[in-house]
N, C-alpha and C positions, 0 to 999 in steps of 0.2 A: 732358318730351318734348312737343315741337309736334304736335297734332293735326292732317294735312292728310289730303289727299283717301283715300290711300296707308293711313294707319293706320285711320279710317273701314274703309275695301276690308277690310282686315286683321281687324277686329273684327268685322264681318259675315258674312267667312267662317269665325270661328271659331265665333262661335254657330250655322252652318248644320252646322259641322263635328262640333260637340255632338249636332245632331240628326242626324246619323248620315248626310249626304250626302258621299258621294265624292268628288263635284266638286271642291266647294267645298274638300277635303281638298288635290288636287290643283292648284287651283290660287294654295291656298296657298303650297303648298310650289313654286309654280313664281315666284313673287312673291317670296318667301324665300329660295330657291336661289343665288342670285348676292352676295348680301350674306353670308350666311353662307360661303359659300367664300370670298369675301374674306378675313371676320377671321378663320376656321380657318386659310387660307392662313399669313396675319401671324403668329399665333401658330405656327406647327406647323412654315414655313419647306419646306414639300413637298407638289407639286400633289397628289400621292396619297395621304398622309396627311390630306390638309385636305376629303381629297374621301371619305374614309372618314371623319372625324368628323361629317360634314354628313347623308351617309346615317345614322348613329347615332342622330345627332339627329330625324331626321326618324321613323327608326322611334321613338321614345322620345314623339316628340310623336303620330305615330298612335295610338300605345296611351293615351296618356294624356290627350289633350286634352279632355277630357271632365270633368277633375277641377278645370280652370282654373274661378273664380267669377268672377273680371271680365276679359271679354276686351281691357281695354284693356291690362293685364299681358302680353299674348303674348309683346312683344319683349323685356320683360326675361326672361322663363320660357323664349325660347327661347335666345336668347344664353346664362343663365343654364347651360341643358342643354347646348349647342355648350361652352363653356367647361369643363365636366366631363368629358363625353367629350374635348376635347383633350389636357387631364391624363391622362386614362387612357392613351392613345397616347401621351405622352408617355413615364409610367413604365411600359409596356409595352415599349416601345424598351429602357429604362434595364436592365430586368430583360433582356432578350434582350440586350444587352452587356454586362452582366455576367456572365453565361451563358457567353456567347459566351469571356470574359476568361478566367474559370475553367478551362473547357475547354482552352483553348489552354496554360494553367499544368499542367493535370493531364498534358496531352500531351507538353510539353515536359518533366515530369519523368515520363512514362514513357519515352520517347523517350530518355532517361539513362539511367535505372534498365536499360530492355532493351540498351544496349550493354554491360551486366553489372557491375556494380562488383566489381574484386576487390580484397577484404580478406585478406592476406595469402596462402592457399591457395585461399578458399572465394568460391565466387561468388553474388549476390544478385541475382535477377531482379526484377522487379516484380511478375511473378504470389505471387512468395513473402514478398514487402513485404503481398500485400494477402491471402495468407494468414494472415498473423500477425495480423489484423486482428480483433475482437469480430466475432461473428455480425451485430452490430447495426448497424456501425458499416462492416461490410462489404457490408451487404446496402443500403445509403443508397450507399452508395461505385459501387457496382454500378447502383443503377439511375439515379443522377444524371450519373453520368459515361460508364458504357460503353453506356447504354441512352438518355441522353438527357432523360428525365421532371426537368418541373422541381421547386422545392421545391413550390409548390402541391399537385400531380399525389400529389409524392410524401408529403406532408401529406393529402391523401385517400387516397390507396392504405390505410395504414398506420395511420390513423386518430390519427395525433399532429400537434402544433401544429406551424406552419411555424419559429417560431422554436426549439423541439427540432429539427425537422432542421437547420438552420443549424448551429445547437452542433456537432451530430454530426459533421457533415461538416466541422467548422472542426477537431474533436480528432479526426478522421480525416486530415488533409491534415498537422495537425502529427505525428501517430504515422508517415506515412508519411514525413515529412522526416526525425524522428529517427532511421528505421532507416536512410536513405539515407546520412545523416550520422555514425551511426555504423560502417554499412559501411566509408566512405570514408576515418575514423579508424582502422580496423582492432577495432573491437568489436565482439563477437558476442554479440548480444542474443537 
């Protein structure tokens, strides 16, 4: 990278910035500000998303700039951090529509399930698909679906790995097709 007047400015404020002057903080970040929403922009494809990785950024470099050893590293360290928190936004998105996916599947087959399946004489609501249900398996079903809490959330509640709630919820969602499906076949499970 060319050294010009600009990365000079850049290194000088970051050593004032070690030593613990505001300013110098702020008018890093105001020298920095426009370039980094650029390439957040480029990457991220949303003024407001790219304007939330910037801010991320920016706090992650207050808290830390203090641990850089040569300030002439800042612009990779900070692009470096821009470029992480975009990923995170990014599969923060991905999880929120997958969330999102799920929910609209579970709805649509409750949304079935309560126009009542009947099998032969007997009718099969949803709340009785998800009575049938393990305690364990019911109470994952309950708070990710009708409460909302994602698997994280519900990975801390419960103190089990996110990938056991995945499982769970995945032989939850097939237990509830099988009953539906066997409703709909006329067996009573």
């Amino acid at each position: 990278m060319k050294r010009d007047s600009e990365h000079i400015l850049t290194e000088w404020l970051v050593v004032n910035c070690q030593l613990g002057n505001a300013n110098a903080l702020e008018q890093l970040m105001k020298i920095w500000y426009p370039k980094l929403l650029r390439y957040a922009y480029r990457q991220l494809g949303d003024q407001q998303k790219a304007q939330d990785a910037v801010q991320n950024t920016f706090e992650v470099v207050s808290k830390t700039i203090r641990k850089i050893q040569d300030p002439s590293c800042f612009a990779k360290w900070v692009y470096q951090i821009l470029q992480n928190k975009g990923v995170d936004i990014i599969r923060q998105k991905q999880r929120q529509d997958r969330l999102c996916d799920e929910y609209v599947q579970f709805q649509e087959l409750h949304y079935a399930s309560n126009l009542t399946v009947v099998a032969g004489s007997e009718k099969m609501e949803f709340d009785q698909m998800l009575d049938g249900l393990p305690p364990q398996l019911y109470q994952l079903v309950h708070l990710h679906y009708l409460e909302g809490f994602s698997m994280l959330e519900i990975s801390k509640m419960l103190a089990l790995p996110t990938g056991t709630i995945k499982s769970r919820l995945h032989q939850a969602r097939k237990s509830i097709q099988n009953k539906l499906h066997n409703s709909e076949s006329g067996e009573v499970r």
